[in-house]
The first five atom37 places (N, CA, C, CB, O) and aatype in JSON, in Angstrom:
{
  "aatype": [20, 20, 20, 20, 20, 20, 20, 20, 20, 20, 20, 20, 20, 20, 20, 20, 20, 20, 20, 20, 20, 20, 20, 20, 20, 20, 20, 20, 20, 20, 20, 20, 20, 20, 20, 20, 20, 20, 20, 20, 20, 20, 20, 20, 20, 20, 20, 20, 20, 20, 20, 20, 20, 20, 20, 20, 20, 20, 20, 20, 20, 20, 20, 20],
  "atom_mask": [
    [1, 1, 1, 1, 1],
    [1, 1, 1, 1, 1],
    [1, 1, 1, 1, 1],
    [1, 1, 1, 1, 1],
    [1, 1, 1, 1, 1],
    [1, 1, 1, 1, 1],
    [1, 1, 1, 1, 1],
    [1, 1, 1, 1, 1],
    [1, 1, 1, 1, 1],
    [1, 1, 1, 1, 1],
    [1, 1, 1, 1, 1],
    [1, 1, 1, 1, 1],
    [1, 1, 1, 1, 1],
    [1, 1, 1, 1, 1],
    [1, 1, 1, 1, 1],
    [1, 1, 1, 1, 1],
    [1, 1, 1, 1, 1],
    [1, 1, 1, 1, 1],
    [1, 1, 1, 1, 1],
    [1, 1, 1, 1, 1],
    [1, 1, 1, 1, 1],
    [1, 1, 1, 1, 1],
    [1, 1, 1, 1, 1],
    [1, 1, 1, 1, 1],
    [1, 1, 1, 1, 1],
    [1, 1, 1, 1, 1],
    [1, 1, 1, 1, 1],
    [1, 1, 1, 1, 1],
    [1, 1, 1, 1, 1],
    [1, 1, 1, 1, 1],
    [1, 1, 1, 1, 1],
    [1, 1, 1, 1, 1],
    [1, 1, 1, 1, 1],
    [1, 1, 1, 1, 1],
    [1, 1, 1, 1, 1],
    [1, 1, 1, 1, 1],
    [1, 1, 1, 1, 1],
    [1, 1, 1, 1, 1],
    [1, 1, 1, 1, 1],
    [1, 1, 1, 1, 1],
    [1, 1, 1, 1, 1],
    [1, 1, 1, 1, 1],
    [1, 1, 1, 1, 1],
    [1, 1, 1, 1, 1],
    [1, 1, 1, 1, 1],
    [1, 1, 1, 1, 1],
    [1, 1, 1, 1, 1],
    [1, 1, 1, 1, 1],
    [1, 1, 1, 1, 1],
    [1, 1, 1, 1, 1],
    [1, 1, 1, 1, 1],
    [1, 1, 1, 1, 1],
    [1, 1, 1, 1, 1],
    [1, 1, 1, 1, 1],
    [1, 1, 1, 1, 1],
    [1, 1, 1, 1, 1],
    [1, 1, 1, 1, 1],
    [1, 1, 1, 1, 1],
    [1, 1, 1, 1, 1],
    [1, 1, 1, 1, 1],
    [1, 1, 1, 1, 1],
    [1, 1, 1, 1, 1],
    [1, 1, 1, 1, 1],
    [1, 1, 1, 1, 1]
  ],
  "atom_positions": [
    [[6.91, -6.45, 10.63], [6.14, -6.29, 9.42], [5.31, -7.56, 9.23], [7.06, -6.01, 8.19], [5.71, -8.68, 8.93]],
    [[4.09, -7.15, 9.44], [2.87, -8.24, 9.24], [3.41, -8.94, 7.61], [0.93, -7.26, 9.17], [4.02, -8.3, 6.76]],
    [[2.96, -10.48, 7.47], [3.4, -10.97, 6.38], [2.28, -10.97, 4.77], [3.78, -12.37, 6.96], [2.51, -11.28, 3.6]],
    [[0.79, -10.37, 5.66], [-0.08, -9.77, 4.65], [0.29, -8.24, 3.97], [-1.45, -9.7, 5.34], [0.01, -7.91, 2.82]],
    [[0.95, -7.42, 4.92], [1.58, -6.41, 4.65], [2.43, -6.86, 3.08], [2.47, -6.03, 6.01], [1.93, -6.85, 1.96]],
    [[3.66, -7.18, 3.42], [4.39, -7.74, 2.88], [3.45, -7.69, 0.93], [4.66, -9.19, 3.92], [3.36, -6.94, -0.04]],
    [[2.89, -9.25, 1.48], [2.32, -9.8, 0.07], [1.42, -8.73, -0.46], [1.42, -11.25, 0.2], [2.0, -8.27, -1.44]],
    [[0.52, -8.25, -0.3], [-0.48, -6.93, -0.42], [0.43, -5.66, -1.38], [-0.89, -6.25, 1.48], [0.45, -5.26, -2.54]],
    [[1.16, -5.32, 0.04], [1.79, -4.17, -1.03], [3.25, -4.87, -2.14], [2.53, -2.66, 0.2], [3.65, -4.11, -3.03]],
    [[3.84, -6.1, -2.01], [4.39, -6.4, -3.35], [3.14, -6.55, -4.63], [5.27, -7.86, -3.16], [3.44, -6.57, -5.82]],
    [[2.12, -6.62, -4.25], [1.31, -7.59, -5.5], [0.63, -6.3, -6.05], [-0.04, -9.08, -4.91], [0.0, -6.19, -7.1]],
    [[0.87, -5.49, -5.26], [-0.01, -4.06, -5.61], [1.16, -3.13, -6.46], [-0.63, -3.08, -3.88], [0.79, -2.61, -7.52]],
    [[2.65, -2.9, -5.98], [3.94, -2.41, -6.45], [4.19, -3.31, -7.79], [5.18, -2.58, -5.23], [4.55, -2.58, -8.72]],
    [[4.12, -4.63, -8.15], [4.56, -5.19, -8.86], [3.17, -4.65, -10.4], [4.82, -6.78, -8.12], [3.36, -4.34, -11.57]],
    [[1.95, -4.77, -9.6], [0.59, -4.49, -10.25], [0.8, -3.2, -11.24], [-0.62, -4.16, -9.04], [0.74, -3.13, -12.46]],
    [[1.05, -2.34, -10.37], [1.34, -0.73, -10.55], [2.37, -0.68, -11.67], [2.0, 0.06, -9.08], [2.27, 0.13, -12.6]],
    [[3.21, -1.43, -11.58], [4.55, -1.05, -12.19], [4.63, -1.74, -13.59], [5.84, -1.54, -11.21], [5.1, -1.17, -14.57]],
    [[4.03, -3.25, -13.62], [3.39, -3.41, -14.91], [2.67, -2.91, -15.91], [2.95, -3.93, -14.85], [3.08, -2.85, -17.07]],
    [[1.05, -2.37, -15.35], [0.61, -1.45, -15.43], [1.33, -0.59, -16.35], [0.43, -1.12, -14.38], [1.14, -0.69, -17.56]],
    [[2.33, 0.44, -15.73], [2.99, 1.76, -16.02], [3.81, 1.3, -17.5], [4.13, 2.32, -14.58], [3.7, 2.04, -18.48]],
    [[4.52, 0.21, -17.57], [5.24, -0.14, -18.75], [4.46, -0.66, -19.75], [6.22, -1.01, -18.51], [4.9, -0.58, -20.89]],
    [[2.77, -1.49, -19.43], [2.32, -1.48, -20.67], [2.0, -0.44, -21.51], [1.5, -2.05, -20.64], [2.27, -0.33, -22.71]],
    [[1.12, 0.67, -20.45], [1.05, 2.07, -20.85], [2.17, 2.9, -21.74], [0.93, 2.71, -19.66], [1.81, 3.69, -22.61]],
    [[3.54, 2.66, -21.46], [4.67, 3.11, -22.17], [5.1, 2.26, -23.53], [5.78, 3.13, -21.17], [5.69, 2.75, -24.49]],
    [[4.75, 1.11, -23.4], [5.22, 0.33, -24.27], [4.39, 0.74, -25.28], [5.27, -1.03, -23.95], [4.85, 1.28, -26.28]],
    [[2.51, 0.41, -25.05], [1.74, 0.93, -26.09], [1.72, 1.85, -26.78], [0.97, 1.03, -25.9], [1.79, 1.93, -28.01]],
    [[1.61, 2.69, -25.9], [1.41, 4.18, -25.91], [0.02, 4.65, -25.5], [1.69, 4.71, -27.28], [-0.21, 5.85, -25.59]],
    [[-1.01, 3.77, -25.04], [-2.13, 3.89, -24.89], [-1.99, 5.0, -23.08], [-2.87, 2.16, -25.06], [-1.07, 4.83, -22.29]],
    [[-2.68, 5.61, -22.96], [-2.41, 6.33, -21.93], [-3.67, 6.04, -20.53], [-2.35, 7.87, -22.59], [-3.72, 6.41, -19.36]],
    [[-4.61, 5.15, -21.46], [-5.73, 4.87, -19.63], [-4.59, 3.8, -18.82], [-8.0, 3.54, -19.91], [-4.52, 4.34, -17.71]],
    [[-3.84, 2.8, -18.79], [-3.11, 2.26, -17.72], [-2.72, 2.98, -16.9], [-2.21, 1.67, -17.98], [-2.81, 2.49, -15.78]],
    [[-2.24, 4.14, -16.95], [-1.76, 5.06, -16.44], [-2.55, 5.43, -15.01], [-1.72, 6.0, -17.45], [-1.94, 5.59, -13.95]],
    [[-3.75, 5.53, -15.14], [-4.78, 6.02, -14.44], [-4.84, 4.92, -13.43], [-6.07, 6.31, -15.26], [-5.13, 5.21, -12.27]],
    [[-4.64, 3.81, -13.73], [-4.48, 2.64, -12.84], [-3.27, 2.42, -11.83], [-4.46, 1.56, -13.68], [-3.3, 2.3, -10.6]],
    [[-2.28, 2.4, -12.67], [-0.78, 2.11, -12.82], [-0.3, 2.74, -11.65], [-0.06, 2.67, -14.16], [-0.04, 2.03, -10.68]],
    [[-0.07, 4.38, -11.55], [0.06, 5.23, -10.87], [-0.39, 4.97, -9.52], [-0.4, 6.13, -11.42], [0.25, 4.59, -8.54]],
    [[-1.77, 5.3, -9.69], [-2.27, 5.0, -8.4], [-2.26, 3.89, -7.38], [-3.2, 5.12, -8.54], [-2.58, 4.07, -6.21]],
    [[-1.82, 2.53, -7.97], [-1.66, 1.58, -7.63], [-0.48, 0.97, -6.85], [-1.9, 1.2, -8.45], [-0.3, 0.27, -5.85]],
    [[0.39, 1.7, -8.04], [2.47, 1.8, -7.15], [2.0, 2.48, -5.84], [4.18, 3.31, -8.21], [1.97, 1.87, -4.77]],
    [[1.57, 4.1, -6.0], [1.76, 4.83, -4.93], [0.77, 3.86, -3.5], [1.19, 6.54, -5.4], [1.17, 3.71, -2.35]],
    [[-0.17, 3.49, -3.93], [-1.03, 2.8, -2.35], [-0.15, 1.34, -2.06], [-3.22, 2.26, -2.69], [0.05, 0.69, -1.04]],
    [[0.22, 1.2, -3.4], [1.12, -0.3, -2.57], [2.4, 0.04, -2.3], [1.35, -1.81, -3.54], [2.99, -0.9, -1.77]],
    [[3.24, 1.27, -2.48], [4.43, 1.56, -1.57], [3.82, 1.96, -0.17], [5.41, 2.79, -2.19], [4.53, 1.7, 0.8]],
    [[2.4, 2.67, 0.11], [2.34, 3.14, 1.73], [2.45, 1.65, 2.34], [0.68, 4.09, 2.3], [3.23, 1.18, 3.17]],
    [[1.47, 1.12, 1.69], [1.05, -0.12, 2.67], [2.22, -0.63, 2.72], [-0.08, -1.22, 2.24], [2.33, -1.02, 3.88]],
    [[3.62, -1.0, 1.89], [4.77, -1.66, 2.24], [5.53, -0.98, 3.13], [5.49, -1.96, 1.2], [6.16, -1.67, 3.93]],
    [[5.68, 0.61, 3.21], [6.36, 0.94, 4.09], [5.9, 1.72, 5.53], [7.12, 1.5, 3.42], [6.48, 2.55, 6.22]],
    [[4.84, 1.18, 5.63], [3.38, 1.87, 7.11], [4.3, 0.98, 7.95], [0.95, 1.24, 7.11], [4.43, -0.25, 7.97]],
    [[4.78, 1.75, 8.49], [5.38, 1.0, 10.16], [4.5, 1.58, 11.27], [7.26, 1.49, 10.69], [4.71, 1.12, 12.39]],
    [[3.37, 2.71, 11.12], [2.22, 2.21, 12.16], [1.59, 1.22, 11.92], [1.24, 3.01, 12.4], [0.71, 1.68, 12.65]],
    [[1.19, 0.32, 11.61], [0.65, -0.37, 11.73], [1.22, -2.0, 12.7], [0.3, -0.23, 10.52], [0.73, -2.85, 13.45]],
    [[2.37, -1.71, 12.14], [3.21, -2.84, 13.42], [2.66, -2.4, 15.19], [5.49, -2.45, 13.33], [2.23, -3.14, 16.07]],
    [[2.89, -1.06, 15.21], [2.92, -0.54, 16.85], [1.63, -0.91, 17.41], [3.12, 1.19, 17.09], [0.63, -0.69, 16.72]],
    [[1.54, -1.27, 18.21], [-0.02, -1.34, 19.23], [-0.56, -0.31, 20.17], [0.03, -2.49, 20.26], [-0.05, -0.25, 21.29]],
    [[-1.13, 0.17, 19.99], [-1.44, 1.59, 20.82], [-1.74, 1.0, 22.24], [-2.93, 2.61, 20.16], [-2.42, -0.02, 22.31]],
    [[-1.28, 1.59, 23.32], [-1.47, 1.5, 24.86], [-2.87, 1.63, 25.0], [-0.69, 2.63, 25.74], [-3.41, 2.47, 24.27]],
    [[-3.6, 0.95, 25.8], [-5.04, 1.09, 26.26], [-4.86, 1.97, 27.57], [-5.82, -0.43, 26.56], [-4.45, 1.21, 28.45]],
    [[-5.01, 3.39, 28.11], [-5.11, 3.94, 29.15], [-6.3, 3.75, 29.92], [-4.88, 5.04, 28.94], [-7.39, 3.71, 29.36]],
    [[-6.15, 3.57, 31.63], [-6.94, 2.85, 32.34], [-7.71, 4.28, 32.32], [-6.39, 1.99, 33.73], [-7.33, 5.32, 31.76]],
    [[-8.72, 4.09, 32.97], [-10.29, 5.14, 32.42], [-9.97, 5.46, 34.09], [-12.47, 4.14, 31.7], [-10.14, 4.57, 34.92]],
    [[-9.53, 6.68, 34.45], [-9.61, 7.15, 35.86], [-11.03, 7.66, 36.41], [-8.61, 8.29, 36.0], [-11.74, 8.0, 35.46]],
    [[-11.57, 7.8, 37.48], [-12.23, 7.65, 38.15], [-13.47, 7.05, 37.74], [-12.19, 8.53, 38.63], [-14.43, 7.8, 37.58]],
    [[-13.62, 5.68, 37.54], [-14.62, 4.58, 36.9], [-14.96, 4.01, 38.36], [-13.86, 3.3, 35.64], [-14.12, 3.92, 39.26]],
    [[-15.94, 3.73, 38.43], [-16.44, 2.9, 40.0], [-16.67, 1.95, 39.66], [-17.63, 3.25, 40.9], [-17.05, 1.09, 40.46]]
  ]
}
């Protein structure tokens, strides 16, 4: 796990999740619109384990 990975999707999960409790606390409901969307893209990016793998380069057959 890349260590931008890492920082990216905590700062985005932590973002999101703040977000979501000011929205609850207020009661104001636009955080929400933020909030939401923000947890959900910073949990992929924390838990994308393609992105660790390196894809094989296959040699290009009959190249002269």
């Amino acid at each position: 796990m890349n260590i931008s990975q890492i920082i990216v999707g905590t700062l985005m999960v932590l973002g999101g999740f703040a977000l979501v409790i000011v929205s609850i606390v207020s009661g104001i409901i636009a955080p929400l619109f933020w909030g939401i969307p923000l947890l959900i893209i910073g949990l992929i990016i924390f838990f994308n384990k393609k992105e660790d793998s390196i894809e094989q380069i296959k040699k290009l057959q009959g190249r002269k």
